[in-house]
Structures are given as C-alpha cells and as structure tokens.
C-alpha positions as CSV (number, residue, x, y, z in Angstrom):
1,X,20.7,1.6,-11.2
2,X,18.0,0.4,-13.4
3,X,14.9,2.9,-12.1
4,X,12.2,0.3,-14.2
5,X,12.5,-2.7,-11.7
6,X,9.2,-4.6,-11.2
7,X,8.3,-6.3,-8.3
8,X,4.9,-8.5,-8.5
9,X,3.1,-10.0,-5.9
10,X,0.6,-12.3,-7.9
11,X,2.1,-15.6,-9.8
12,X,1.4,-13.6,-13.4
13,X,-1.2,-11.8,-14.7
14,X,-2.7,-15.0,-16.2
15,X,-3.0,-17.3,-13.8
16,X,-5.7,-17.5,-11.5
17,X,-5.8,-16.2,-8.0
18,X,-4.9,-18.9,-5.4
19,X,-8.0,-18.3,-3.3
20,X,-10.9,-16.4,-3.7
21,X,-13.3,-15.5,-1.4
22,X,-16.9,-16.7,-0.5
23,X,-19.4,-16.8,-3.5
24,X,-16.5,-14.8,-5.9
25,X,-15.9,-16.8,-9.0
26,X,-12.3,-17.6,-10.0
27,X,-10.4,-16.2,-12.8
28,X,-12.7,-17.0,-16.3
29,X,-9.4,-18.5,-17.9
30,X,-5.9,-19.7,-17.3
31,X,-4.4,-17.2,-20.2
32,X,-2.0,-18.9,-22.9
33,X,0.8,-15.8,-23.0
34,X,0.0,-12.8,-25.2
35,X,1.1,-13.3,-28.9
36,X,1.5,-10.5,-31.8
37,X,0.4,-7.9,-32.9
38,X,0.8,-7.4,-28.6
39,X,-1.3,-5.8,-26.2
40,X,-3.5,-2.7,-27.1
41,X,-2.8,0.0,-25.1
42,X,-5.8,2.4,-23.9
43,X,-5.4,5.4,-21.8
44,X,-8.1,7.6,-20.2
45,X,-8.2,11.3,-19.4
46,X,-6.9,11.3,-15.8
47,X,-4.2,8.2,-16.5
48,X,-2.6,10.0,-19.6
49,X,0.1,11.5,-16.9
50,X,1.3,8.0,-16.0
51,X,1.9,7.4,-19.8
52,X,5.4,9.5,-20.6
53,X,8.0,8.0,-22.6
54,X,6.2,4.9,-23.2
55,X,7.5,3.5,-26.2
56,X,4.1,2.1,-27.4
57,X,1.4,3.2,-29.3
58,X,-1.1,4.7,-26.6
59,X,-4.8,5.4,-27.7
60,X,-7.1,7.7,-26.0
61,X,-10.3,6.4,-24.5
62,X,-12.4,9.3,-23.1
63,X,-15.9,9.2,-21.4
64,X,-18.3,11.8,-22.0
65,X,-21.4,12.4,-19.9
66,X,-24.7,13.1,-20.7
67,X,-26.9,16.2,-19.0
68,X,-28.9,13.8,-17.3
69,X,-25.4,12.0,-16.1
70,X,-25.6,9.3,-17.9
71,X,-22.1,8.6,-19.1
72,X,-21.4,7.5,-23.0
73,X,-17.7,5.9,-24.3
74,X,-16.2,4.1,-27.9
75,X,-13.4,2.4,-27.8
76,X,-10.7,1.8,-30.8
77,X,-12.1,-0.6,-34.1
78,X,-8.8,-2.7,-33.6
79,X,-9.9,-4.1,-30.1
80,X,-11.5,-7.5,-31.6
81,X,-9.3,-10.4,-30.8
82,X,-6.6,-8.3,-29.1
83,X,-5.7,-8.0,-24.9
84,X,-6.2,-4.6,-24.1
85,X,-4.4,-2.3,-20.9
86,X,-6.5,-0.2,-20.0
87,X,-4.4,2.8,-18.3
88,X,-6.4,4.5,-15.9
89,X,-7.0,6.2,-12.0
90,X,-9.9,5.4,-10.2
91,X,-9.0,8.2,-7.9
92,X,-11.3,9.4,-6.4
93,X,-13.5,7.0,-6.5
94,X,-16.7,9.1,-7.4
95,X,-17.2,8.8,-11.2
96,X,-14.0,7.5,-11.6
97,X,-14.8,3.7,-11.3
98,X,-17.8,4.2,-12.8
99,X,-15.6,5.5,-15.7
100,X,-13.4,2.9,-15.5
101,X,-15.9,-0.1,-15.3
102,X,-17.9,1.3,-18.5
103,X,-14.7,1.2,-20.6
104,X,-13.9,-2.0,-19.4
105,X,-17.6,-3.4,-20.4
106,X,-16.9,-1.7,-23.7
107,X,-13.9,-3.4,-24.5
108,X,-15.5,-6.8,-23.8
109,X,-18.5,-6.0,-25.8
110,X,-16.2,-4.9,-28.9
111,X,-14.5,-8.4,-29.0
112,X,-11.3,-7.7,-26.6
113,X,-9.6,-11.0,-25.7
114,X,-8.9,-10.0,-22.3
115,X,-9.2,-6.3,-20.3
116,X,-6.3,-5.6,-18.2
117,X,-7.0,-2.7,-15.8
118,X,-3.5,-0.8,-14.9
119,X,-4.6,1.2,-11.7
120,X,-1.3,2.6,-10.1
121,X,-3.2,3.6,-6.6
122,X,-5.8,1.2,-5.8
123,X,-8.4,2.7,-4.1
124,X,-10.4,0.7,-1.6
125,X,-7.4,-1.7,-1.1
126,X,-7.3,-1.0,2.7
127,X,-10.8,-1.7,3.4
128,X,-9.8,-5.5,3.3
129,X,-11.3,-6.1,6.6
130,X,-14.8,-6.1,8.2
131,X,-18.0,-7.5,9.7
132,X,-20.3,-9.5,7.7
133,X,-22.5,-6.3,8.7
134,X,-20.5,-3.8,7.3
135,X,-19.2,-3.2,3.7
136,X,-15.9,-4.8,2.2
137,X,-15.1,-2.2,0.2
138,X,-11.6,-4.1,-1.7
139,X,-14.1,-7.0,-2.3
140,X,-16.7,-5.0,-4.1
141,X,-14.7,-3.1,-5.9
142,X,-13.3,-6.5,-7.3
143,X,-16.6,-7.9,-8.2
144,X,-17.5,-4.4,-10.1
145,X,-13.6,-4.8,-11.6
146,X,-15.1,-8.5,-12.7
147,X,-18.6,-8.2,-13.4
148,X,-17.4,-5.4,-16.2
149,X,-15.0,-7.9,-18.1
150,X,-11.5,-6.9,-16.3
151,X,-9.8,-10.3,-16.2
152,X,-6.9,-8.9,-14.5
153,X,-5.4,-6.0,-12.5
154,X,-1.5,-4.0,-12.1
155,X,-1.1,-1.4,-9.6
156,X,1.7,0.1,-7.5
157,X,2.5,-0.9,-4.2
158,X,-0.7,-2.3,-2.6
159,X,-1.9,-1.5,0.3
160,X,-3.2,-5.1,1.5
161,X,-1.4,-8.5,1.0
162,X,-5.1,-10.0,0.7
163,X,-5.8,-8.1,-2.7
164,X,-5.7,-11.0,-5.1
165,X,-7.7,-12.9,-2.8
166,X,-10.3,-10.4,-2.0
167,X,-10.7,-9.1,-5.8
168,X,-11.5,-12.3,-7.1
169,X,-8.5,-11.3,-9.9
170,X,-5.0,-11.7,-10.8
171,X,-3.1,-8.7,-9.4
172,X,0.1,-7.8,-9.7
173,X,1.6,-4.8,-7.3
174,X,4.7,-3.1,-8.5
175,X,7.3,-2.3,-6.1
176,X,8.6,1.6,-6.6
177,X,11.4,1.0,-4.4
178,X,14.3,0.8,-7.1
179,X,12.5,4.2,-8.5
180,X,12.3,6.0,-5.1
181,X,15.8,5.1,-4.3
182,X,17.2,6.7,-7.7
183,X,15.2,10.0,-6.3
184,X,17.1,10.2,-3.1
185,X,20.0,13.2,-3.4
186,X,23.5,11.7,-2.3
187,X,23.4,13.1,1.2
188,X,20.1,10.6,2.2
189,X,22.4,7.8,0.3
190,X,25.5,8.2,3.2
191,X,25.9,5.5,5.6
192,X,24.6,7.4,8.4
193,X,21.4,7.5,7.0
194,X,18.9,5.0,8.7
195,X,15.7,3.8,7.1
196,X,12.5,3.6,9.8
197,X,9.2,1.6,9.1
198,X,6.4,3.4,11.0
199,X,4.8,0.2,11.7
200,X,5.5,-3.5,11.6
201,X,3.6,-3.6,8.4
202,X,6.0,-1.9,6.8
203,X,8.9,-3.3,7.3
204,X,9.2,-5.6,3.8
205,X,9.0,-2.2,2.4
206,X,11.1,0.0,4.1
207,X,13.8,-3.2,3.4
208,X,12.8,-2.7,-0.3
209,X,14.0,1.0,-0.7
210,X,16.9,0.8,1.9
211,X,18.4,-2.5,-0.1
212,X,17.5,-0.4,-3.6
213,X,19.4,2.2,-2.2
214,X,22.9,0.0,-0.8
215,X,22.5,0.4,2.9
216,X,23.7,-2.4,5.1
217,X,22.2,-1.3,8.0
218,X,19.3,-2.7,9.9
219,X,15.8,-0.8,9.6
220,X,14.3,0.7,12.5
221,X,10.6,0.3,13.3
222,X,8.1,1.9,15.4
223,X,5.4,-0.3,17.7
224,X,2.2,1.8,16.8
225,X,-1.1,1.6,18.5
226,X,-4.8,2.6,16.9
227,X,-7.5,3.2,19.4
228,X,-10.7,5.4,20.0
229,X,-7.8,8.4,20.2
230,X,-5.9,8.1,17.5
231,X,-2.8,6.3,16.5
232,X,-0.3,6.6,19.2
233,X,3.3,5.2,19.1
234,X,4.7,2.9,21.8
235,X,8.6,3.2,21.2
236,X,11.6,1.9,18.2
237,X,12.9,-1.4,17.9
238,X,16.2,-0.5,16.7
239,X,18.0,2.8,17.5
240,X,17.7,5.4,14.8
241,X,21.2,7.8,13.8
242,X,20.5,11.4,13.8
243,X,19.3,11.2,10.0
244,X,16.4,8.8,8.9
245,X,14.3,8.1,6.2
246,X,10.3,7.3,7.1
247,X,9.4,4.7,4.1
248,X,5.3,4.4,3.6
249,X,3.4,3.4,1.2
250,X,0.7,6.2,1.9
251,X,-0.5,9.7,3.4
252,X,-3.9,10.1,3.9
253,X,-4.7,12.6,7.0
254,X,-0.5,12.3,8.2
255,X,-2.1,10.3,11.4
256,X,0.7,7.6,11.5
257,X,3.5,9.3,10.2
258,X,2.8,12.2,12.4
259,X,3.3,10.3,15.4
260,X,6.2,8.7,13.6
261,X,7.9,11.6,13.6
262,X,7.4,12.6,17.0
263,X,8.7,9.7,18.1
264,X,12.0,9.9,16.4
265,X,12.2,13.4,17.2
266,X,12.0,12.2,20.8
267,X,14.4,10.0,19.9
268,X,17.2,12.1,19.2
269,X,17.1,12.5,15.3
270,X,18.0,15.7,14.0
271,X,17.1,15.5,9.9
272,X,14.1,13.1,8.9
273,X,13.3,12.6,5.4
274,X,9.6,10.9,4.2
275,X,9.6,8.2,1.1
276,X,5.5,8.2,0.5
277,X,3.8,5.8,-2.7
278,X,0.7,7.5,-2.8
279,X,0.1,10.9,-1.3
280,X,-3.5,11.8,-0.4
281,X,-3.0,15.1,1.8
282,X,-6.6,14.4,3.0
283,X,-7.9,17.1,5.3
284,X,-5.4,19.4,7.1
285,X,-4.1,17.6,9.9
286,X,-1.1,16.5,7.8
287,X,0.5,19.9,7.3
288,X,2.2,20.4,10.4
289,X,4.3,16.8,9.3
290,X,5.1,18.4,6.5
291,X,6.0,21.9,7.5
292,X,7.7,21.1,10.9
293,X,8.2,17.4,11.8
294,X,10.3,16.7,8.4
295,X,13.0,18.0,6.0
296,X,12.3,16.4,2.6
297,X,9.4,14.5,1.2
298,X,9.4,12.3,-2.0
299,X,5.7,11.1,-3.4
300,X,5.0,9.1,-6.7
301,X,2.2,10.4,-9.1
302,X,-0.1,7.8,-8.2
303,X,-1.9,10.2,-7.0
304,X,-1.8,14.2,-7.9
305,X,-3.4,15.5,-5.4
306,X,-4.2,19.4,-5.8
307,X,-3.1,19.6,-1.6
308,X,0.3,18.1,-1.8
309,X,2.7,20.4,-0.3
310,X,5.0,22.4,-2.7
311,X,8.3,20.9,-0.8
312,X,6.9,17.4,-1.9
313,X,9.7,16.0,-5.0
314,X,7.5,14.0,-7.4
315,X,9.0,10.2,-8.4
316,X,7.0,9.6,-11.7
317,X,5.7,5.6,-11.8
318,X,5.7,5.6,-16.2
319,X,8.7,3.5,-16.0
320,X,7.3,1.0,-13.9
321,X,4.0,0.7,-15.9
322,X,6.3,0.6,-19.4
323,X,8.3,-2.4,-18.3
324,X,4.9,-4.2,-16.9
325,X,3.3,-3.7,-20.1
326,X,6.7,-4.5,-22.3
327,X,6.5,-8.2,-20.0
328,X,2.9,-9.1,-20.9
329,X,4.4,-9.5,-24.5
330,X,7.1,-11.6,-23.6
C-alpha cells in the first residue's frame, strides 16, 4: 500500500476559492502551473520534523527576536521569481503565526512569485462558526494568511469543510488515511475489527481509513449531544464487534472520545483502539481515555505535543507533504 496518498479538498492550489466570504477578496490570481527550476522549498524551526526523507533541497528560514520582542527574519537570495513552500506549524498559535506571517511578508517583499504556506494542523480551523458579535477565529486567521502575501494553503485533515471559503484562500487538506492504515499492526487489520465514527461528522473519515485499510464492513457511529454539561452520547447506529477502532481527526481535552468510549464499552466491546490526526492532550481530563477506556492509540506529528501519552504510536505526515510538494511541479 502506497503510505503517500493525497487526498485534497480544494480544486488545486491555483485556482481560486469558490466562495469567499463577506468583504474577503478572492484569490489575487488564477496561477498558470509551476514551471522550472520548481518550487523553493523553506522550512522553519518547529516544521523541520515534518521534513524527513524529502527528496528536495529544504532551506532553513529561522526567526530571531529582538529584547524588546520585536521579531527579525531573511529569507534565501534565490526567492525572486520563484513559488516558495513555506513548511511550517502555527502551533500554538502564540508567536507562531506571528512567525509565520512575517516570513510570509518576507518572501513577497524579496520577489517570490507566489507563498504557499504548508500548515499540517490548522489551528483555528474549528472556530468556523459565530455571531457577528463574537470573533471568527478561521476567518481572521485567513485574512492575516492573506494580508502577508500567502496566496495559498496545504494542511492535513481539516477540521472544517468551510475552510476554503472562510480563509479567503485555496486550500488543500490531505487525507492521512492511507498513512494511518499502514500503521495499524495485523490484529486491528482482521475482519472482526469494526471502525466507529464518534459523531456523524466523522463518518467520511472513519470510511477513509476503514476503506485504506480493506474492510468491508459498515462503520459504526455514535449520535453525540454538546450542551451546558458536556458532550454526552445518545446511543450507535450500527452494532459494534468486540474490537473497534475510534477514527478522529483530533484530541483536544478527550471530551468526545471519552464519552465515545463509554459508550462502546457499554456496548459490549472488549478491545478499542483510537486513530487520532492531531493530538493536543490539552488539560488532564483526557488521561483516564487513554490509560483505561482504550488499548492502543496512533497520532500523526501534526502536532508534538510534550503531554502525549507514552503508549501513543507516532504516524509521521513527511510523506504526505513530499508528494503534495512533488505535484505542484507537475
């Protein structure tokens, strides 16, 4: 199985997004495709882990900062007249989109035909709703992403399906499910196994890794409920076997996937394994999901968190962002 399968969710990383929203401008170009000498690649400091076995050339790009915290950066002499991938984490936030955005601005004001940011866990993506008197936090991170030269943006497994739209950008969301499904040991790969979605949201994803993985089966998915309390769960639709696989596409405080759990455990299943994009391990209430309520847990670097459990198997994404970046060239 081929573990560098992309998956996008945007038209191509030149063409303009199909809607944008109120007051956002539009894409500044439809792009011709990228000829040689080929894209420049840039990584920062905190993205260099996403960048092993690439086959192409990778330049550093660091930011330094000032005693007063102003922050100061220089970008490669080669970048006139040349698309640039910028290879970065904006995770967590603090400092780190600032760092981002200044690069970004940097590259533009150095000649780059066009800034690519490569972001494999896009923060802000699920603040993609909200009152007109409350912050949209995807939407502003967009217009930053915009206002600092990025003409487009890749990134693993998206959160929201109103990214493009909401980032006033191209963005293309690549699927880890061929790469988490190579990651599985051959007893979650037996017929028995059923894959759960622990809500109705993800249930295009769960399909993705069970499909990547050759099960027949129909996936299982739990009817979840978010109020004042908590996230509760209100039953399956499906019936699980006694071993399952949870597929998510992120652990923040272990909330949803906690109750999950429960609720298979209820159910009768006796082994339950967790397929997690992006692992947060925010706060503590989490650990008791990983330490009772399941058997084996597989994350992605998207995010290295410093609390992620020592049981957790890590999936590297570089194989993903290698063949995104080997397809802008094509």
């Amino acid at each position: 199985m081929n573990s560098s399968t992309v998956s996008t969710t945007s038209s191509g990383l030149g063409d303009p997004p199909a809607e944008s929203p109120a007051g956002a401008p539009r894409s500044r170009r439809t792009l011709p495709p990228l000829g040689n000498p080929g894209p420049l690649v840039l990584v920062t400091p905190n993205g260099r882990r996403f960048t092993s076995g690439f086959g192409a050339q990778i330049d550093p790009v660091a930011v330094v900062r000032f005693p007063n915290g102003e922050l100061r950066t220089r970008v490669p002499a080669e970048v006139e007249g040349r698309d640039c991938v910028l290879i970065a984490s904006i995770t967590p936030p603090p400092g780190n989109v600032e760092r981002v955005t200044l690069i970004s601005h940097t590259l533009r004001r150095a000649g780059a035909r066009r800034v690519i940011a490569m972001l494999p866990y896009l923060a802000y993506a699920r603040q993609d709703v909200a009152p007109l008197t409350e912050n949209l936090g995807l939407e502003w991170i967009g217009e930053l992403l915009r206002a600092s030269g990025v003409d487009a943006v890749v990134t693993v497994d998206v959160h929201s399906d109103r990214a493009e739209s909401l980032l006033g950008l191209p963005c293309t969301s690549l699927s880890p499910a061929v790469l988490m499904a190579d990651a599985l040991s051959a007893r979650w790969r037996q017929h028995d196994v059923t894959f759960v979605a622990p809500d109705e949201g993800a249930k295009d994803r769960c399909s993705a890794v069970a499909d990547a993985a050759g099960t027949t089966g129909p996936i299982v998915w739990a009817r979840k409920r978010r109020d004042a309390a908590g996230i509760r769960h209100l039953g399956l639709v499906g019936s699980p076997g006694e071993r399952v696989l949870i597929v998510d596409d992120i652990l923040d405080t272990g909330g949803t996937l906690t109750s999950c759990a429960h609720e298979l455990r209820s159910a009768g299943v006796r082994e339950i394994g967790l397929l997690v994009t992006h692992g947060l391990f925010t706060g503590d209430a989490w650990r008791p999901l990983v330490s009772e309520a399941v058997d084996e847990i597989w994350i992605t670097d998207t995010v290295l968190s410093p609390r992620r459990p020592p049981k957790a198997r890590i999936v590297p994404v570089a194989p993903l962002l290698s063949e995104a970046i080997r397809k802008l060239d094509q």
